[in-house]
N, C-alpha and C positions, 0 to 999 in steps of 0.2 A: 529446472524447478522454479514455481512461482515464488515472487517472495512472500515467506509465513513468519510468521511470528510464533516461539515456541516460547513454554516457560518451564523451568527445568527446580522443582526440590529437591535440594542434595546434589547440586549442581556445580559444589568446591572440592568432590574430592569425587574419587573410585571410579563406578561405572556412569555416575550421573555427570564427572566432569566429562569423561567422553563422550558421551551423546551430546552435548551440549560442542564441544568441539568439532564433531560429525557435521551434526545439523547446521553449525555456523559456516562449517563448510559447503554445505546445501543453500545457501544465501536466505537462512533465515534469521531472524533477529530473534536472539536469546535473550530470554531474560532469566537470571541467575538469580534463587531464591537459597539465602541461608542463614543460619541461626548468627555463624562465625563471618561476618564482615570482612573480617582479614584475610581468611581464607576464600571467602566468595571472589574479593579481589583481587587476590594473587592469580584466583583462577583467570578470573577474565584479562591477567593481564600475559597470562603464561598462553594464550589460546591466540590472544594480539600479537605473541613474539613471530606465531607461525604464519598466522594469517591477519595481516594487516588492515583490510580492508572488512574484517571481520565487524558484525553489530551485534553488541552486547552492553547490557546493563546487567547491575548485580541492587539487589533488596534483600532486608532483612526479614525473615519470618523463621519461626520459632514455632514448631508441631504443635508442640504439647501444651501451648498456650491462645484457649480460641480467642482473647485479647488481640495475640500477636498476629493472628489468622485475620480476623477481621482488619486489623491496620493493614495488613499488608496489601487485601483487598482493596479498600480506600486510596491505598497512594497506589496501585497499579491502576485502579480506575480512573486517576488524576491527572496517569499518562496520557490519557484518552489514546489509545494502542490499540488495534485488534488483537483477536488472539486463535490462532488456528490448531495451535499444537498444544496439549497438557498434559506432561510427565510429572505423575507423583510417586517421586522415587523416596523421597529421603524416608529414613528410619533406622530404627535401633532392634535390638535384637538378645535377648539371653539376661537383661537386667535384672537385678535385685528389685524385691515387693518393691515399691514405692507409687505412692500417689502425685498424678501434676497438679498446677494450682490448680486446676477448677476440679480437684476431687475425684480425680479420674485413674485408673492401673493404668501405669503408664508405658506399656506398650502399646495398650490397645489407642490411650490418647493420641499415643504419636505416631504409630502406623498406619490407623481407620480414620479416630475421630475428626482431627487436624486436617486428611484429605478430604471427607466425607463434608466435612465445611466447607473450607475453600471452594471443592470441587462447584458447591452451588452456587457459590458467592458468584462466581466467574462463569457461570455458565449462559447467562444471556449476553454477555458480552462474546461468547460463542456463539451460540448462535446467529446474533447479529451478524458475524464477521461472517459465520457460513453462508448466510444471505447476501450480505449485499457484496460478496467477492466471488461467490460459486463456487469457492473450494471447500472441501468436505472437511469437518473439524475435525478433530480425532483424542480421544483421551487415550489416553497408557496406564493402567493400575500396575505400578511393580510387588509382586507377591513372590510368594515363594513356593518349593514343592513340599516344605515346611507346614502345608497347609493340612495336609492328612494326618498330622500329629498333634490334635488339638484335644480338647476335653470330651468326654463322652457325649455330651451333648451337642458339640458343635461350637458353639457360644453359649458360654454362663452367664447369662443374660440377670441372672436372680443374684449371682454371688460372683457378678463379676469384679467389687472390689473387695475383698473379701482376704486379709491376709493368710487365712488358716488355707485354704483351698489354690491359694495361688501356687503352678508350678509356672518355673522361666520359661521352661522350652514349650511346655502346653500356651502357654500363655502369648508366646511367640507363634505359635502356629494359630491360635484364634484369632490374632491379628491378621495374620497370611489370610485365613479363611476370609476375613472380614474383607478384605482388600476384593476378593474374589468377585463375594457376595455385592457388593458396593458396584463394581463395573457393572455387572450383570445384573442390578436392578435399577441402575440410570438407564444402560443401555433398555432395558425395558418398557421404562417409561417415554426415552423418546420415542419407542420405535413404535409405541400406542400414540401419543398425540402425532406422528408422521400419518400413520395411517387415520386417525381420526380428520385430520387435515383432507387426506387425498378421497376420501367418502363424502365431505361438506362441498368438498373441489367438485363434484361428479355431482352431486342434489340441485347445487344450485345452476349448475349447469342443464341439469332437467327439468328444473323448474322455472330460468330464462327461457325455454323454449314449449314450457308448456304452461307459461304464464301462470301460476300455481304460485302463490306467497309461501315462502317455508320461515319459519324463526328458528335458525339452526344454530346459534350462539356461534363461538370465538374456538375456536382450538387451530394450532400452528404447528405445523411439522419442522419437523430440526435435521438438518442434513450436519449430524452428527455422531460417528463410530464411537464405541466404547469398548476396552479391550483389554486383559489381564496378561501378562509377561514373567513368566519365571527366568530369570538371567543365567544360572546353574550355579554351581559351586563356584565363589570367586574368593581370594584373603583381599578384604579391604578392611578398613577398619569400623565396620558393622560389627566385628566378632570381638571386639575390645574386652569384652565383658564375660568371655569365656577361651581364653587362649587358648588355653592346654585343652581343653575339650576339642576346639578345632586340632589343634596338630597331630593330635592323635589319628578325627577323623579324616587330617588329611593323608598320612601315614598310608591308612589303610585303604582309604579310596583315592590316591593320587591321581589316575588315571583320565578322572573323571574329574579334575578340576580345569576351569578356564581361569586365562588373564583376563585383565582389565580390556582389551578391545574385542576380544571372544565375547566377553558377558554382559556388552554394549551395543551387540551386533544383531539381536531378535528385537532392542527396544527400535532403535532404528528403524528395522523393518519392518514393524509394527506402526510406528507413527509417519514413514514418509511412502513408503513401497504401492504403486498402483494397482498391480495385483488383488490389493486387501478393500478396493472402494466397495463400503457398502458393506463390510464384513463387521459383524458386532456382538459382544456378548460373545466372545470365546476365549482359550487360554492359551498361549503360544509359549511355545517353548525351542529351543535348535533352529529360530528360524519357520517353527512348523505347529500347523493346530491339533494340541492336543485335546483328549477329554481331563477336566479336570475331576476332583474327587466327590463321592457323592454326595454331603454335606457343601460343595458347592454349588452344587447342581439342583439344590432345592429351593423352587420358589418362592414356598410358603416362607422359611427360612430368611431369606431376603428380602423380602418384604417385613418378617418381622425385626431386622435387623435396621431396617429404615426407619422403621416409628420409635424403635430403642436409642438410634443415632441423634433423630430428633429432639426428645425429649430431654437426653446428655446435653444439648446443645441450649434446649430453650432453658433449661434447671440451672446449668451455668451462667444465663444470659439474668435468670430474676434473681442467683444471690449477686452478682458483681452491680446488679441495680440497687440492691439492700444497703451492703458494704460498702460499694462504693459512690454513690449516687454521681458524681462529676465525671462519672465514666460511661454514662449510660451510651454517649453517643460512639463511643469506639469499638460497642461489642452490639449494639442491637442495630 
């Protein structure tokens, strides 16, 4: 394996420490994103005890805070680092109502919105690296099968913060959906400016040779995958917040539950495996692609889930300009 550079959220505990200790195993350079510093660094030093020659750093970032998202960008930017590998694993699950700072139900802050940031923050430095090293970037959405148990509508886009209407596990599976929706409408768009790229490539190519002036403007292909992961049933401590609900359903479905290296073993495959070059916008599960559910599969849907993301984003970006004016430059 060449050497890559991954970045792993949720990269101190469960399935995200092991992919991150997999992948260091692949000679890539990890960089370990977590809310809990102590924890991220215990991690990287528990991955060091086995593999010495391992490269890792650890950063703080914090989902539910696009503050924290945006710092974290800036100092990963500051590494001047490429970046080939992007797992957005971390999250929470089965929470009580609660709102995050910037106003947001904070599942959805901390499962969609937080990646749904970052992801862009970090994507021309993607790019770039897919360029000028020739290896193919790759994102990993971690979702869940969680995702077909979501609200009637899909996403409550009108009363998504809405106490009276809030259920945990609905609310939990619109975040899964969102995670879905999100791969599958990056992977979308790169896969239009790719192709907008390789028609500009061929014009002006018939136009060098039939001497023909064309004014075809700027658009750039990204030799970069995007891809959704259901890990399966694992106990880490995502289910904090609903124990007795888990043991019950593990009781009853025991069969069907993976360990921690089982349910680290499709992200993997998903982010390093050659087989997948070129594969984008799909759902993987066992190792294998599945379809996912119809509410993910809609593009209308995800498209309008993009302009909804944005606008979370830009709404929080003009009140912390209000409030807080000596912070403008850490969030815009």
């Amino acid at each position: 394996m060449r050497t890559r550079l991954g970045y792993f959220e949720g990269g101190a505990s469960g399935i995200g420490f092991e992919t991150a200790r997999v992948l260091a195993l692949r000679n890539a350079h990890v960089i370990i994103a977590g809310r809990n510093m102590k924890a991220a660094n215990e991690a990287k030093q528990l991955i060091l005890k086995d593999n010495k020659t391992a490269r890792l750093d650890a950063l703080k970032l914090d989902l539910a805070s696009l503050k924290s998202v945006k710092a974290f960008a800036n100092n990963f930017i500051a590494l001047k680092l490429p970046l080939n590998i992007l797992i957005n694993n971390a999250g929470i699950m089965f929470c009580p109502y609660q709102l995050s700072e910037d106003g947001i139900e904070m599942q959805f802050a901390t499962n969609h919105l937080g990646h749904f940031y970052l992801t862009n923050l970090l994507l021309d430095i993607m790019k770039e690296t897919a360029r000028s090293t020739g290896i193919e970037g790759r994102i990993i959405n971690l979702t869940s099968v969680a995702h077909l148990h979501t609200y009637d509508e899909g996403i409550q886009f009108d009363k998504m913060n809405e106490e009276t209407s809030y259920l945990d596990k609905k609310a939990y599976g619109q975040s899964k959906l969102a995670n879905i929706l999100h791969a599958n409408e990056v992977s979308r768009r790169l896969q239009v400016r790719s192709t907008s790229s390789f028609i500009i490539t061929l014009l002006h190519f018939c136009a060098k040779f039939r001497f023909k002036s064309y004014n075809l403007g700027q658009a750039e292909g990204a030799n970069i995958t995007v891809n959704s992961v259901h890990p399966g049933l694992i106990t880490t401590n995502l289910y904090r917040h609903s124990s007795l609900f888990i043991k019950i359903l593990k009781f009853l479905t025991y069969i069907l539950w993976k360990n921690i290296h089982q349910g680290a073993a499709t992200t993997c495959y998903v982010a390093l495996h050659p087989a997948l070059k070129g594969v984008s916008g799909k759902y993987f599960l066992d190792c294998n692609e599945y379809e996912s559910g119809t509410f993910a599969r809609d593009e209308i849907l995800a498209k309008r889930l993009w302009d909804f993301s944005n606008k979370l984003v830009d709404a929080a970006q003009n009140i912390r300009k209000v409030l807080f004016p000596c912070e403008t430059s850490l969030i815009s």
